[in-house]
N, C-alpha and C positions, 0 to 999 in steps of 0.2 A: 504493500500500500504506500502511497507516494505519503511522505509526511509534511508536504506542502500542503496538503488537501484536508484541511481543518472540517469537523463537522458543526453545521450552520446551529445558531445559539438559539433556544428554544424563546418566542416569545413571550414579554410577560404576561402576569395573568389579568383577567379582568375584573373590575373592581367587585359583579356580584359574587363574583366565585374568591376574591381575597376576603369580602367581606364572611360570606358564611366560611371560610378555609377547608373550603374541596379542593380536587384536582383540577387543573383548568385542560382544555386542551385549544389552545389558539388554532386558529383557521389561516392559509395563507390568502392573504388581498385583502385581511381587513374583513374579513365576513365573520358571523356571530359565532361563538361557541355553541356546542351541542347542549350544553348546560342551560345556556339564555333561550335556545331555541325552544331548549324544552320546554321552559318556564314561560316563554313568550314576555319576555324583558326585554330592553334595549342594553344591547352588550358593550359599554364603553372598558377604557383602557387608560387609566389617569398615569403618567411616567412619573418616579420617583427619583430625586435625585440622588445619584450615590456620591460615595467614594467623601474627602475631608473639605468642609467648607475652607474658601481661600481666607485668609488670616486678613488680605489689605485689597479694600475695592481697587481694579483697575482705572489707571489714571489715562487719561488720551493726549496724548502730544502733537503740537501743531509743528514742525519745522518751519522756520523763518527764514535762517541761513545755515550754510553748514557747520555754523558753532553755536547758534543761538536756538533754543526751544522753549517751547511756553507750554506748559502742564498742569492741567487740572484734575479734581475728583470729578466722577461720574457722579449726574446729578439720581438723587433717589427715585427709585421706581413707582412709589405711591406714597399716598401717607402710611400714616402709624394708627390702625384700628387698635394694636392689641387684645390683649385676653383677660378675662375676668373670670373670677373666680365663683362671682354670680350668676354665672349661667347657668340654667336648667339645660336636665339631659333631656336633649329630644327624643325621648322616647317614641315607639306609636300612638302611645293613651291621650301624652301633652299635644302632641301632631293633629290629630284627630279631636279630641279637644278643642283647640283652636279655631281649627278649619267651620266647625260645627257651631261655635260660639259667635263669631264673628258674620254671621247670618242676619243678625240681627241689627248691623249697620245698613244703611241703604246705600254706603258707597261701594260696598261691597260686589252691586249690581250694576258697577261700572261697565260700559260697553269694553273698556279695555281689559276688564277680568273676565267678563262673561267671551269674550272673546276669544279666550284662551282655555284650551281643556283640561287644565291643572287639575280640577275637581276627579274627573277620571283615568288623571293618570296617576293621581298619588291613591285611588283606589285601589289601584290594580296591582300598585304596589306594598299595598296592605301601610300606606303611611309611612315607609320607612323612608328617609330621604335619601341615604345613600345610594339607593338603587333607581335615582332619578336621573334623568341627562342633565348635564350644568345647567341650562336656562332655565328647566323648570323647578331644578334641585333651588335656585336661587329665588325664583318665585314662592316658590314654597317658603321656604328660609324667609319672606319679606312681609308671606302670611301670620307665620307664624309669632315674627315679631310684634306686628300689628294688632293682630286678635290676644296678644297678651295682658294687650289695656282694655279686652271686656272680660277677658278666662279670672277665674275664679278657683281655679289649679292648685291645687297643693303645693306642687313644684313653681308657680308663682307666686302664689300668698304666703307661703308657708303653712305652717301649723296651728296660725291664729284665728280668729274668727273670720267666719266669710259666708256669705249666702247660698243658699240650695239651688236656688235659681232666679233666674230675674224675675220672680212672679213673688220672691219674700218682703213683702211690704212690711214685713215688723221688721226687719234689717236694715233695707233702704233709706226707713224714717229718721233712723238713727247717723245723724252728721257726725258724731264721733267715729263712730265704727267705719263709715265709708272715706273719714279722712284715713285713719291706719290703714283701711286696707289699700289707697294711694301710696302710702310711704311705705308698705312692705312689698308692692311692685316695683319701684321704680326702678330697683336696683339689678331685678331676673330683664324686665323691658329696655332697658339702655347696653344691657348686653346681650338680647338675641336682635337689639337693633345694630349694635355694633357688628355683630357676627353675619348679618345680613351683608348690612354696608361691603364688609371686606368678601362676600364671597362676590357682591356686585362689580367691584372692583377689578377681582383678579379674572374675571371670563369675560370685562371689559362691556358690561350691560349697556353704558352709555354711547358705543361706537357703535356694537352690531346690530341692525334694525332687524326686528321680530318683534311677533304680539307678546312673549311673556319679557322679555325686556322692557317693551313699551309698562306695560303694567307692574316689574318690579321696580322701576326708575316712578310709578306713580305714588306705589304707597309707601318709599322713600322718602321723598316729598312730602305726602300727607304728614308724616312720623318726624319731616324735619320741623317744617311747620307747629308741630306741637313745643318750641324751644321757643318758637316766639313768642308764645302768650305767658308769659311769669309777669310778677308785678315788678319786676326791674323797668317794664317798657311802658311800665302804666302811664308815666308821666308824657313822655311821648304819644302814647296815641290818644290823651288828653287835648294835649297842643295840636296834633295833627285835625280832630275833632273839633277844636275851637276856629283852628285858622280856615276849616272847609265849612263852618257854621259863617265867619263873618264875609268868607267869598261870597254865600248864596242873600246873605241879609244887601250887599253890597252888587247884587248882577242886576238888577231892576232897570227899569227905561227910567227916563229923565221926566223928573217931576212934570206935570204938567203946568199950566201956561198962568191959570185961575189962582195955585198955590202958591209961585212967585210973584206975581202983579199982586193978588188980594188973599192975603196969608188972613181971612176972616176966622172966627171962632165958629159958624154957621156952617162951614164945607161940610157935606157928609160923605164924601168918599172919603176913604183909609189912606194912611200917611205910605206913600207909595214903596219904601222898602221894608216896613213888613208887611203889606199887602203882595208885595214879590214874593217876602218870606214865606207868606201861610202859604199862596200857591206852590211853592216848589213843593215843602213838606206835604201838603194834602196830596197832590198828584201822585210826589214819590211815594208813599207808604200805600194808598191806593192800588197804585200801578203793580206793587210787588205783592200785595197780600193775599190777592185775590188769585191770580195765577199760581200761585204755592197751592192753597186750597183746592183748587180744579187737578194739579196733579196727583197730590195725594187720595182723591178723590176718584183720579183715575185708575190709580196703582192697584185700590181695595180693591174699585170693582173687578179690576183685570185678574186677582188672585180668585181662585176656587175654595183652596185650601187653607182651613180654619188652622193656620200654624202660627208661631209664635211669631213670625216675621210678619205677620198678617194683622195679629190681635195687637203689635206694635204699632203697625201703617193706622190702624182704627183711632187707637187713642191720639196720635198725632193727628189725624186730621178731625178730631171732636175738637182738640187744642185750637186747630185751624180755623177753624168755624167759630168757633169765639171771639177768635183775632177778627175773622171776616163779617162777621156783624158788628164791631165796633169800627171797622175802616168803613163799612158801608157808610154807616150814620156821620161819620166824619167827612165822607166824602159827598152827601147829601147836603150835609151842613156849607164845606164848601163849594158848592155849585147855588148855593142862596146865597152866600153874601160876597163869590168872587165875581169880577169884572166877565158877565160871562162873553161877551162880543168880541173882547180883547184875548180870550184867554179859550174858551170852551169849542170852541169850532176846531180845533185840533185834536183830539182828545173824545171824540165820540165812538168809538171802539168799546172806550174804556169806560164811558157813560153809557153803552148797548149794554155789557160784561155785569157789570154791576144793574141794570134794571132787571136781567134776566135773573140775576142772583135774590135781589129783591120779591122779584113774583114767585120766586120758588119758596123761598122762605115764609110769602103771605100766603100761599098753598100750604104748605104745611102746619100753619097755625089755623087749617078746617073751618069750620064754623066759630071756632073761639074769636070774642071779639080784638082789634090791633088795639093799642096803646096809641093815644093821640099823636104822640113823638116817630111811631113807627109808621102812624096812615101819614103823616108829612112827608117822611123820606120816600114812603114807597110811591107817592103826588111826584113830588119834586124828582124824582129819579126816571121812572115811567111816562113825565111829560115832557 
């Protein structure tokens, strides 16, 4: 036998058969093992690096002349996520957990998660994530960070007190108990959020376009976003709140002609920047409340299924309805006493919206007699 003729190095194994430690048997071209096939998995192959880390990063040198060079360190590959000691094991129970808790958000039903078949593919892998391919293994990983802030998990609360379910109303009422069980998350959630972040990182979530990148890059965001509301920022969006209140007191048209020539005590029209002011406020709160109310509205009906997701959508939109009977009468109010020729001939959409909301609401009070205040708005709305 020629002893040039080395026999070829067996591949490595692939990560479901490292992770359960069977025998692997690699395929040549990159095709599945017999193991994954069996199992109907996706057979990935993650390279580990061998052999001794180098002691001094390489440096790169520029030559200038033949005696003169300029040399720097390589700049660092990413930031510094590190590791905590607070992280819960992802087990299948936390995994599953999660995924099942966080139902109960409505961003949950993002087009950009529903988009993606994460739900069936961490099924199929019975919840365990390492036998996910990286884009969904990190989607997963960005659920699970996220649903940490509704999980009620052992492995996130710990040992202390914590609810049965969202339906324990003796628990809930208690603002003690719902602040500790705050401060006894924060510390499992900042590091399955950090663990998220770094796996997003290293498979480069933010360069490669796909739907479960699109959607772990969202509810990263969502989860960054949660660092901005502390009361360190309170004073700022104070200011920021005062300076967009005195813009809108301040956008008005120029007094009229009567107020400067004959500044009398007898004028009855409104001093014209807060008569700017009530119209912006009445229209904007108008214009947004009523539309929230009609989706939520549309969501119940759209559901079948008397579930938990569902009996949530209900009581938010009873909340809604509340809100939406007090903007109507607000918005009745303002169409009696604003400038309507200057002001209301744009804006009939949103005077249709509301009458139609109106006569629904005087339907369903039957035969019962209206309230004097309530037969005005629904006059003044409807004509």
């Amino acid at each position: 036998m020629n002893p040039m003729l080395k026999k070829p190095k067996k591949p490595p194994a692939c990560d479901a058969c490292k992770a359960r430690r069977v025998l692997c048997h690699p395929q040549p071209g990159g095709a599945p093992c017999p193991r994954c096939v069996e199992r109907k998995i996706s057979c990935m192959t993650t390279g580990v690096p061998r052999g001794r880390p180098r002691k001094y990063a390489p440096q790169f040198s520029l030559s200038l002349t033949g005696t003169h060079q300029f040399s720097g360190p390589m700049l660092p590959s990413g930031p510094e996520f590190g590791a905590s000691i607070d992280c819960p094991d992802l087990s299948p129970e936390l995994v599953a957990h999660c995924f099942e808790k966080l139902k109960v958000d409505p961003r949950f039903t993002h087009p950009l998660l529903s988009g993606t078949s994460i739900i069936a593919d961490i099924r199929a892998v019975s919840f365990q994530l390492h036998l996910l391919p990286p884009q969904s293994r990190v989607l997963a990983l960005c659920i699970v960070a996220y649903g940490s802030l509704w999980s009620f998990h052992t492995s996130v609360l710990g040992n202390g007190p914590h609810p049965e379910s969202f339906l324990d109303h003796a628990f809930f009422a208690s603002q003690q108990e719902l602040l500790n069980c705050g401060v006894r998350r924060a510390p499992a959630y900042r590091a399955l959020r950090a663990q998220a972040q770094k796996a997003a990182w290293e498979i480069g979530a933010i360069l490669v376009a796909s739907n479960e990148n699109a959607a772990s890059c969202y509810l990263l965001d969502l989860m960054n976003q949660i660092d901005l509301y502390n009361p360190r920022h309170k004073t700022m969006g104070n200011g920021i709140f005062r300076s967009e209140s005195v813009f809108l007191y301040s956008a008005g048209g120029h007094p009229p002609l009567a107020l400067v020539s004959f500044p009398g005590g007898r004028i009855s029209l409104p001093p014209p920047v807060p008569g700017s002011a009530a119209y912006v406020l009445t229209l904007a709160f108008s214009g947004l409340v009523l539309p929230f109310y009609r989706e939520l509205q549309y969501r119940e009906n759209r559901s079948t299924d008397d579930t938990l997701h569902v009996q949530r959508l209900r009581v938010l939109r009873e909340q809604a309805h509340d809100v939406a009977v007090l903007g109507a009468r607000e918005f009745a109010r303002g169409i009696r006493y604003l400038p309507k020729i200057h002001h209301l001939p744009f804006q009939w959409p949103i005077v249709l919206a509301w009458a139609e909301f109106m006569v629904e609401e005087a339907g369903a009070w039957g035969d019962s007699p209206l309230s004097l205040q309530a037969a005005q708005d629904l006059e003044m709305c409807v004509y």
